[in-house]
N, C-alpha and C positions, 0 to 999 in steps of 0.2 A: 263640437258642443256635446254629442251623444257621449264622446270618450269621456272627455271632462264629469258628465254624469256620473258616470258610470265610478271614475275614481272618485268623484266628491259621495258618490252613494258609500263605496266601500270605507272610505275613509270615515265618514258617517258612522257607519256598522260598528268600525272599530273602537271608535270614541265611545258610542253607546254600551257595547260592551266591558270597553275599561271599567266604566260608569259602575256598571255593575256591580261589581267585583269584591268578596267584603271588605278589603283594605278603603273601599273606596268610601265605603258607608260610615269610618270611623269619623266621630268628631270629637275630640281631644277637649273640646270649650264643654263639653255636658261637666258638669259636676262639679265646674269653679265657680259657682253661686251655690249660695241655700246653705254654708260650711261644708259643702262636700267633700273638701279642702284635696281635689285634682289637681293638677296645672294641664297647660294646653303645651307643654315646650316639647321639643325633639326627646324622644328617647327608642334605641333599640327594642328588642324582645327581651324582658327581665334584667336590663341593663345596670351596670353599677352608675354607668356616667350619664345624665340628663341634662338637654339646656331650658333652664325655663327663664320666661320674664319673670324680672324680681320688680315689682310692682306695690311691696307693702310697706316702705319707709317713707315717713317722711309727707309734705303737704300734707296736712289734714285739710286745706282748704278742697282740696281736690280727691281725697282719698277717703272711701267709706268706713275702710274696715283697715288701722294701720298694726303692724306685725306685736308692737308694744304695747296696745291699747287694751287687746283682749288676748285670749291662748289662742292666738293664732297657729296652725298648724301646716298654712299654704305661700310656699312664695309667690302666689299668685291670686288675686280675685276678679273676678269679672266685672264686676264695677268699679274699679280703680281704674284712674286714669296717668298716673304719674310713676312712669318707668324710673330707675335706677340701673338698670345692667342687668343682666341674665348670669343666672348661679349654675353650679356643672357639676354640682350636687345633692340631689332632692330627694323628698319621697312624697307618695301618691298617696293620698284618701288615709291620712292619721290623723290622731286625736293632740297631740302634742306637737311643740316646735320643737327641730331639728334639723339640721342642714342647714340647707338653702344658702352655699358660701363660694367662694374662689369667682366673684363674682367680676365680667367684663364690663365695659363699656367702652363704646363708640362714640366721641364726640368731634366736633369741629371746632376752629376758634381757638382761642387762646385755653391755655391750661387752667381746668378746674379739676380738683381733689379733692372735694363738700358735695357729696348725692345732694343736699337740700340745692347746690349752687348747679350741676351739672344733669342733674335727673330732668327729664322733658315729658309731656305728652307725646302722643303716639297714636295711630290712625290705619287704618287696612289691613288687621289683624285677618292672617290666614293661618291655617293649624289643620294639618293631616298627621296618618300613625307615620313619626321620623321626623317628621317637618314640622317649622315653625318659623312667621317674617311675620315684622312690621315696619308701619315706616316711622322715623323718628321724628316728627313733627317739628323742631325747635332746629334741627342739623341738615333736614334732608337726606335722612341716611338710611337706606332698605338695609334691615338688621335680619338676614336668613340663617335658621340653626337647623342642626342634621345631629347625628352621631350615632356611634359604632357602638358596641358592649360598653366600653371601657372609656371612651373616647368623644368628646364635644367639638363639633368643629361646626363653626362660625363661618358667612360671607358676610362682608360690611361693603358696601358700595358707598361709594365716600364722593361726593361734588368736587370738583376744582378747588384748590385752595387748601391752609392749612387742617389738619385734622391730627384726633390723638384716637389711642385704644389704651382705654384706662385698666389697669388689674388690680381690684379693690380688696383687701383680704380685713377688713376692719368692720366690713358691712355682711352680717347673715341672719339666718332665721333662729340658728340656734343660738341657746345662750352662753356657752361658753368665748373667749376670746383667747387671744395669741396666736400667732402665727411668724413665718421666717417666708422670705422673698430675695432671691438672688437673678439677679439678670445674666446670663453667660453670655450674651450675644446681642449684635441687633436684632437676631430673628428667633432669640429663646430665650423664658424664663421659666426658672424654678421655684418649688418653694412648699410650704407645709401649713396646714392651718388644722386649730386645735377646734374639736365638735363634740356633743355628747350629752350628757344632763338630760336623757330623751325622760317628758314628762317632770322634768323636774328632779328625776330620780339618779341615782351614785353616780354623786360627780364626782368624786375619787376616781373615777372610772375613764373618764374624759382621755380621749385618746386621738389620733393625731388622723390629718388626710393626707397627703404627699399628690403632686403633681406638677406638670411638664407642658409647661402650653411653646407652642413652636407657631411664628409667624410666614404667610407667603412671602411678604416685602419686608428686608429689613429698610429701620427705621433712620430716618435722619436726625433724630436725638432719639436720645430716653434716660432714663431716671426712676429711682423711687421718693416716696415719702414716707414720711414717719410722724406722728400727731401724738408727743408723749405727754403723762398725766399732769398735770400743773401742780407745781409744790405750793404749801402754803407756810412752811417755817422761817427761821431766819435766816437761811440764804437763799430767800426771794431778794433780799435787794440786793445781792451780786450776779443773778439769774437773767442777765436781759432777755436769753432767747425762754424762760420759762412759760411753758404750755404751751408751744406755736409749732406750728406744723414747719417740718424741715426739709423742701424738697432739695435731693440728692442726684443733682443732675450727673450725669456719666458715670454711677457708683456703680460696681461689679463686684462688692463684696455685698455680704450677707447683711439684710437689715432685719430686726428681728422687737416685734412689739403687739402692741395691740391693734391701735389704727394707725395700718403699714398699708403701700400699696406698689405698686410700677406701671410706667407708663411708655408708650413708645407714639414719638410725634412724627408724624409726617406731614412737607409739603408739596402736595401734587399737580404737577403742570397740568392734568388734565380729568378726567372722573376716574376712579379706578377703586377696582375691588380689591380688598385681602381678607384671605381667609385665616381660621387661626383656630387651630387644635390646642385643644390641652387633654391629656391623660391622665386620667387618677389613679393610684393606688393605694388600700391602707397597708401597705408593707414598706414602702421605701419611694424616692424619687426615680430610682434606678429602677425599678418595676413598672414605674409612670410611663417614662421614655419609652420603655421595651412595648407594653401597652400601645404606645403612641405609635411608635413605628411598624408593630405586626399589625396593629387592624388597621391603620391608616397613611401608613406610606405610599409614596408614589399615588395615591389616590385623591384626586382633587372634590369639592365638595360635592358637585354631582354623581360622582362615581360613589362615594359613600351612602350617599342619600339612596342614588338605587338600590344598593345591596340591602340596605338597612330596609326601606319600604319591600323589596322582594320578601325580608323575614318578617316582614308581618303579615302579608300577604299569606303566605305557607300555614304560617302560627294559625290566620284566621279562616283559615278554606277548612280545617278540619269540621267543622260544621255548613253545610248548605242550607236555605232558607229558602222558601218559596212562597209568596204571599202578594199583592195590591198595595198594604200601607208602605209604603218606605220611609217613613216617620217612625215605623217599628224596625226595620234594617236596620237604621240609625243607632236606634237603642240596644239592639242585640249587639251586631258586631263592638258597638264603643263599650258595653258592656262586657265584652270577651277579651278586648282590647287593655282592659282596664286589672283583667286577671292575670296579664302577661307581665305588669312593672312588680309586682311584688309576691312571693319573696323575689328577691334580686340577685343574679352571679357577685360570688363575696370574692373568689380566687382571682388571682392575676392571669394573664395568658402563661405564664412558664407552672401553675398551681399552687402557688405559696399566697398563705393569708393569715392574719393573726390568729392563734387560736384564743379561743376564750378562757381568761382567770390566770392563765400558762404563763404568760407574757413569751411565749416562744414564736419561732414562725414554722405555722404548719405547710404541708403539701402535699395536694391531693391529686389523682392519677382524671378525675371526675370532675366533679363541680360542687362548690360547696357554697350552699344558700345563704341570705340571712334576712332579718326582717322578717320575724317568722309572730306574727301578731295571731295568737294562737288561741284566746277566749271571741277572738270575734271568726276567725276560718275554721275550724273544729267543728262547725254545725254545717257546713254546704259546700264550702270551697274546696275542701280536699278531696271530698269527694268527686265533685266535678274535676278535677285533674284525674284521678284514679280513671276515670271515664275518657277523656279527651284526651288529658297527656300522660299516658301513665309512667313517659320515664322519666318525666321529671317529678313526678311526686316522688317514684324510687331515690330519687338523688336528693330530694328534700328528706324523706324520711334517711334517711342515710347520714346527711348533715346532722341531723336530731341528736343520731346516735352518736354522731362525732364528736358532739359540744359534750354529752353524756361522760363521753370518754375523757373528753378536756376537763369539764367542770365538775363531776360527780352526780351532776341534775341535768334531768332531761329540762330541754328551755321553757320557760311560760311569755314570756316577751322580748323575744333577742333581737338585739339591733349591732352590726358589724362587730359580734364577739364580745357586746357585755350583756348583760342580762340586767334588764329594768324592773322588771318585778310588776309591773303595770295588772292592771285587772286580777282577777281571784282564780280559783280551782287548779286544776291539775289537766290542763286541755290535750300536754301533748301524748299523755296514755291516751284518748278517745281520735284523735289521730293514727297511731302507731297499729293501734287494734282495728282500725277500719280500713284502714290500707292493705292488711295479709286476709281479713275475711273477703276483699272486694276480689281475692286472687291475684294478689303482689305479693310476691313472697320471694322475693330476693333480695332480702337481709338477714339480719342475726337476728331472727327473731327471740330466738333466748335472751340474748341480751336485750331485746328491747323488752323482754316481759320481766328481767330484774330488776331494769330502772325502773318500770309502771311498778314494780313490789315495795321496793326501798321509797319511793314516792308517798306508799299508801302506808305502809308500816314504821315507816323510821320518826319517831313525835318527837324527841327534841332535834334541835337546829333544824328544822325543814321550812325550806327558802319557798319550798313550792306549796304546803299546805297548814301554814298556821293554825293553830285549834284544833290538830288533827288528835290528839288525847282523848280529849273532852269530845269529839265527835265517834270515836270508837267507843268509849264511854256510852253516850246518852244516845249517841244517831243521831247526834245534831251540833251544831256548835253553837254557843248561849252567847245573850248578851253580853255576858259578861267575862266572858272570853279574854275583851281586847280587841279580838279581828272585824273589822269592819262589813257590815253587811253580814250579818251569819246567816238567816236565812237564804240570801243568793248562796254562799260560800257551800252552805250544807248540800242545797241542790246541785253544784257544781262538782260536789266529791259524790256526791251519787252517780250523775254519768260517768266518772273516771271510773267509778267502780264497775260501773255495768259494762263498762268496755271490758276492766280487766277482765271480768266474771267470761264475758264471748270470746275472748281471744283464748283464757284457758281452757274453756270449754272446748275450742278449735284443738286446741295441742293435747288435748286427753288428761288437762290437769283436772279431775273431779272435786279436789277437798277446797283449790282457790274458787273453782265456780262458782262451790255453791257459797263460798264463805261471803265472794264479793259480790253475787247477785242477792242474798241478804242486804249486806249494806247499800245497795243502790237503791232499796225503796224506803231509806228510812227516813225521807223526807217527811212522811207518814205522820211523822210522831208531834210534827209543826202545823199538823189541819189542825184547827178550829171548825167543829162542823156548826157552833151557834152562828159563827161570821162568816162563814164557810172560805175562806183563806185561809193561805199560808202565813202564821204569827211568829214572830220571835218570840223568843221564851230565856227565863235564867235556866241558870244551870240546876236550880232541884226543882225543877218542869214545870214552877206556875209561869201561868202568861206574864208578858210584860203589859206592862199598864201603858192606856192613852193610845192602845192602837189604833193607827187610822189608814186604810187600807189606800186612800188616793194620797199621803207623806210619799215624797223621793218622786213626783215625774220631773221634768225638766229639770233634772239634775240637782234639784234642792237635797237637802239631807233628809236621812233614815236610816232610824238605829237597826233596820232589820234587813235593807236589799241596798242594791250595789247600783245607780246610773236606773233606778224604776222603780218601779212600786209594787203592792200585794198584785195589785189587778195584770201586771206586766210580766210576772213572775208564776203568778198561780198556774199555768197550764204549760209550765214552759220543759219539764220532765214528759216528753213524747215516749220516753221507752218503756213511763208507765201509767199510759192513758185508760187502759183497762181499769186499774187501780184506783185512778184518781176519782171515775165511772164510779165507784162502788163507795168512795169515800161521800162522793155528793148526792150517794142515794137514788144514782141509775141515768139511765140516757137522756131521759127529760128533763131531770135538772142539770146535769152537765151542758146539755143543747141551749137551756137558756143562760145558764149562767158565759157559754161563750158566745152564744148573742149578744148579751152587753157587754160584752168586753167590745165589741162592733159597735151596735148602736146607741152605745151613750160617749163613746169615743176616747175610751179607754188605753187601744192599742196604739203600739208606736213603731211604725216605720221602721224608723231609725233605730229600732233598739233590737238587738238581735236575740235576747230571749225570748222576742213575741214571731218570733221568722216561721217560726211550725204550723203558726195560730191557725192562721185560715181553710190549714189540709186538715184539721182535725176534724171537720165534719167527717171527713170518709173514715172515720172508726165510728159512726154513728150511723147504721142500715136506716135508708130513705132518705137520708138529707146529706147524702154527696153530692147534688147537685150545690149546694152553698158553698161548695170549697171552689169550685170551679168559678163560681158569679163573684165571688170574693176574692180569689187569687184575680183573675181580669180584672173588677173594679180597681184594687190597689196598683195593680200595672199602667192601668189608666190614667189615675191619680198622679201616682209619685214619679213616675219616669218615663222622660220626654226627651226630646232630642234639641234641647234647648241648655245653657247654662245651669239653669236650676231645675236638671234633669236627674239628680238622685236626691231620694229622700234626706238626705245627709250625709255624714260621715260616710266613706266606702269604705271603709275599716279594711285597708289593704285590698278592696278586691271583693269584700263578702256580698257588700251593698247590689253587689254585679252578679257575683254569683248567683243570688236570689234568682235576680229578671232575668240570668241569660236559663237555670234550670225551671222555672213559670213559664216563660214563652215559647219552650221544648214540647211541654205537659206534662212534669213530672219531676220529683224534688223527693230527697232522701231525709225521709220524715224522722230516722229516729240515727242518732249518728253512733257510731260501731257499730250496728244493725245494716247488712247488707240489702237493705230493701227499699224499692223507692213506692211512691202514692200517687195518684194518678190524680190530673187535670185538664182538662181540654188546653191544647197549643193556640198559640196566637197564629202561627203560621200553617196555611192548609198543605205545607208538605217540608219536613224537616231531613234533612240527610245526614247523619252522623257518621266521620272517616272513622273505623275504630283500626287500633293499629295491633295486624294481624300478631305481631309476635306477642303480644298478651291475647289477644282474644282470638285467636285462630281465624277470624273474617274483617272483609276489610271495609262494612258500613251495616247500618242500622237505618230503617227508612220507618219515618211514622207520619200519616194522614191525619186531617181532620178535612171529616164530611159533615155537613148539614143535612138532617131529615125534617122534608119539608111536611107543612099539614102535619104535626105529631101535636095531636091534645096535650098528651102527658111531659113533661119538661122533664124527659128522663134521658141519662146520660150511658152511652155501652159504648165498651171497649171490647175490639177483638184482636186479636194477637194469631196470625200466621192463619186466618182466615176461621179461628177459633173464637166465638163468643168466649172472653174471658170472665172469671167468676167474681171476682171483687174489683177494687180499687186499688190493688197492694198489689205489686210483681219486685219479685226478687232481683239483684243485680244481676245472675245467673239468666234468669229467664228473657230479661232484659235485651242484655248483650247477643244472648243466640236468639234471638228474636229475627224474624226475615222482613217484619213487620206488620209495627202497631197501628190500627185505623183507632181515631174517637168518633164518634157517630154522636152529634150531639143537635138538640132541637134548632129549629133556626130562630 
């Protein structure tokens, strides 16, 4: 009995420590309410291939939010109840539909081909980082997903009795349609499906997904189907079979349509599981297989799921946490978690991936990104990789420079090699320039400072900065431009500017410095000091009429901002908060006017011009403690370790970025500006791994202490047992840091 203790103790230990562990704190369901537009399904570290429940077709009796009702942007929502099959191709926390296709299903029974006829309810939903099972209510069938980089692999535990695995290529998130389906075998099919139109935008561009799914057990039948358009001329009455779906049983040629799909039936004497890989590639079905085979051969679905759960594991230890709440572990690691899907590995295992506009097939010795959503990560995200991972921001900013080389423009919104055009400014100069000052500097940085030049000087054809004439012109872009939003747009070419202005500053170019740190404050020219906002204006400088500073929140229209309004927008230029100080006539009115941006409820969450908002007090001497009470409140507020645990949209990763650099103490207030602002941490002891081949050491330790009995509600920071002097410490000072204490009142 004493033995027995003894091993049930240790075994105890071990459990509890697993427990621990940050892989363990991820929960995948944070962010699929609220439109956070997450999914909870399997996916490796930055992976191409994901399995998610596809949950938004179909039953409206049963279904909140269905994929065609609204801009849906998730193959998944947390309050839906009515499965369809799991897609092995997605993306995480966007604003638009796209993907969500090459979609399975597991049923029993007789053969259904209609998601409205064979889609079920579903019950015991579990979800870790790699993992994902439910059970299928209507079948009795545990549906478990895992996968590799590249790779979705499936266990179906199937009852006695007939059962099928359906492969639906007609049912996705995106709106494009067409696809090709070939069966080679009982235990393999192939085939390609067409995806694209990301936001709506050049579907001329619409380009193809290739992929290879290989089953454990071949099947004892299988077939596809075909569901073509229904005529309505005069040879409907010689048409009997017109509009009717055609299933194709024993076919092994190529069937090729809109709603296509294949099926493989089996009947089994007893329960029994089969698993089922599929490999994607955008280059070819031949890249698919090879995919399939290097990350997942000879590897059964457990085997994969360790490896895959080991790399997030790895991915997430580079931060330690030390604190009480574990309702806050929750939120940080799935928050960290969350920055690992996107951008996403674009290349194949051998390096070949389309390049962009080329129509060629490139290949790369590296790794080349994509999903590079770049007006929403430009303000927090990159930086925080520059910090945690810095080699893969090198090999994102690298990809930059590739599609540059492919396209002529550095990207604004790329999604697998086209370029959407989605949101305003010139984001990926204020990346390119804040990655070589953070001390990454292995790339061509010349080349990346002719694209940021050609960006900002080239006015006709320029994809990236409409109205940029008339903004070199006046220092602003007018109503009457055409471009949408000019005041956002104006303040967006101001940062591009101000990065350019730092980075040649860095390289000793004097005449671009000063020319582009002129143009980054010429948002100047748009105050109104009677309304004291930022106005639209025509182009010979009177005001426009009817302004109305709360026009444009909740995404209504305005002729002057882009997704917000004056109030969302006025303070959102951090690199020239000084400035702005002087424009409103000194700190006291700057302090109140961004108190009501607070307390009449002005700011938005979810909108990432207002992400600075709360640290701006610490450019205001005696009321840094508000940046710290206001950065905590909102962390309180909006993100939880619950479903509708992000503010909203995670705009790839940003939304996370925020809370995982808030809950540290400390967020990079002004972006190409190598310097972060200080806040008291949520956690009383943070360990950061930093990785010695950029930073010469191999961690960063930062405290937060409480001092008890203190009247005064004043907040100090000391750095290497040094009372530091403000609220602003450099990345430089940062990183060789031995450690930061916050000493703040209790």
């Amino acid at each position: 009995m004493k033995k027995f203790l003894v091993v049930y103790g240790l075994l105890l230990f071990q459990w509890v420590t697993a427990q621990n562990e940050p892989v363990d704190y991820v929960n995948p369901f944070i962010g699929t309410s609220n439109f956070g537009a997450t999914h909870p399904g399997a996916i490796a570290p930055r992976g191409m291939a994901s399995v998610s429940p596809f949950n938004v077709a179909g039953r409206t009796d049963l279904n909140s939010l269905e994929k065609d009702s609204r801009w849906l942007s998730n193959p998944y929502v947390y309050e839906n109840k009515f499965l369809t099959g799991f897609s092995h191709v997605n993306m995480s926390g966007v604003g638009c539909p796209e993907l969500g296709v090459i979609i399975s299903m597991p049923t029993t029974g007789g053969l259904k081909i209609n998601h409205l006829n064979y889609g079920t309810t579903y019950s015991n939903e579990e979800a870790k980082a790699g993992y994902y099972s439910a059970e299928l209510d209507e079948y009795n069938i545990k549906a478990e997903m895992t996968a590799s980089t590249r790779t979705g692999v499936s266990r179906y535990s199937f009852p006695k009795g007939k059962s099928n695995i359906l492969l639906n290529l007609g049912l996705g998130l995106t709106n494009e349609q067409g696809a090709m389906v070939k069966i080679v075998s009982p235990t393999e099919i192939e085939g390609i499906r067409t995806v694209g139109s990301f936001c709506y935008n050049s579907p001329e561009a619409a380009y193809p997904v290739y992929f290879a799914a290989e089953f454990s057990v071949p099947a004892n039948e299988f077939g596809a189907w075909k569901t073509p358009s229904k005529y309505e001329g005069e040879e409907v009455q010689w048409m009997t079979y017109n509009g009717e779906t055609r299933i194709k049983k024993g076919f092994t040629r190529e069937v090729i349509g809109d709603s296509i799909g294949a099926y493989f039936t089996y009947d089994f004497k007893e329960p029994t599981s089969v698993e089922l890989k599929i490999g994607v590639s955008y280059v070819s079905i031949e890249n698919a297989r090879e995919n399939l085979k290097k990350e997942t051969g000879g590897k059964d679905f457990d085997a994969v799921y360790a490896e895959t759960r080991k790399s997030w594991q790895d991915k997430l230890s580079v931060v330690e946490v030390k604190g009480n709440n574990e309702e806050d572990k929750h939120v940080f690691y799935t928050s960290l978690y969350h920055m690992q899907i996107h951008p996403n590995i674009f290349n194949d295992v051998n390096g070949e991936y389309p390049e962009i506009s080329t129509g060629k097939i490139g290949k790369t010795e590296g790794t080349r990104y994509t999903t590079f959503s770049l007006w929403d990560t430009y303000r927090n995200y990159h930086q925080l990789l520059s910090l945690l991972y810095p080699e893969e921001q090198l090999e994102m900013v690298n990809s930059m420079l590739e599609i540059y080389d492919e396209n002529g423009w550095l990207p604004k919104w790329e999604l697998n090699s086209t370029e959407t055009f989605t949101m305003v400014g010139d984001p990926a100069a204020v990346i390119l320039s804040d990655t070589y000052l953070r001390g990454l500097t292995d790339f061509n940085v010349e080349k990346a400072y002719e694209a940021m030049l050609k960006s900002a000087t080239k006015t006709e054809n320029n994809p990236l900065r409409p109205g940029l004439d008339e903004y070199i012109k006046n220092g602003f872009v007018s109503v009457d431009s055409g471009v949408a939003g000019p005041v956002s747009v104006t303040q967006e070419y101001n940062i591009a500017d101000f990065a350019i202005a730092q980075l040649a500053k860095e390289l000793g170019k004097e005449e671009g410095y000063q020319k582009f740190l002129k143009r980054s404050v010429s948002y100047r020219e748009l105050y109104n000091p009677e309304s004291q906002f930022l106005q639209p204006k025509h182009e010979n400088g009177r005001w426009m009429e009817g302004f109305d500073p709360l026009a444009g929140a909740n995404f209504s229209k305005n002729p002057g901002f882009i997704e917000g309004n004056a109030w969302q927008y006025l303070f959102m230029l951090s690199h020239d908060a000084e400035g702005l100080i002087k424009l409103m006539g000194g700190e006291k009115a700057y302090e109140e006017k961004l108190d009501a941006v607070f307390e009449k409820g002005h700011f938005d969450m979810a909108n990432e011009p207002d992400f600075a908002y709360p640290y701006l007090y610490n450019f205001i001497p005696g009321s840094e403690n508000k940046a710290s009470k206001q950065v905590n409140k909102l962390l309180n507020k909006y993100y939880k370790n619950s479903p509708d645990g992000l503010p909203g949209n995670d705009d790839t990763g940003t939304m996370s970025a925020w809370a995982v650099y808030s809950m540290m103490g400390f967020y990079p207030i002004i972006p190409a500006k190598s310097v972060y602002t200080i806040t008291t941490p949520v956690f009383e002891q943070i360990k950061i791994k930093l990785n010695p081949d950029f930073y010469g050491k191999d961690s960063l330790i930062i405290r937060k202490k409480e001092i008890k009995n203190q009247k005064k509600k004043v907040y100090t920071l000391m750095r290497n047992n040094q009372v530091f002097p403000n609220f602003f410490i450099s990345h430089e000072d940062l990183v060789n840091s031995k450690e930061l204490i916050f000493f703040t009142p209790e």
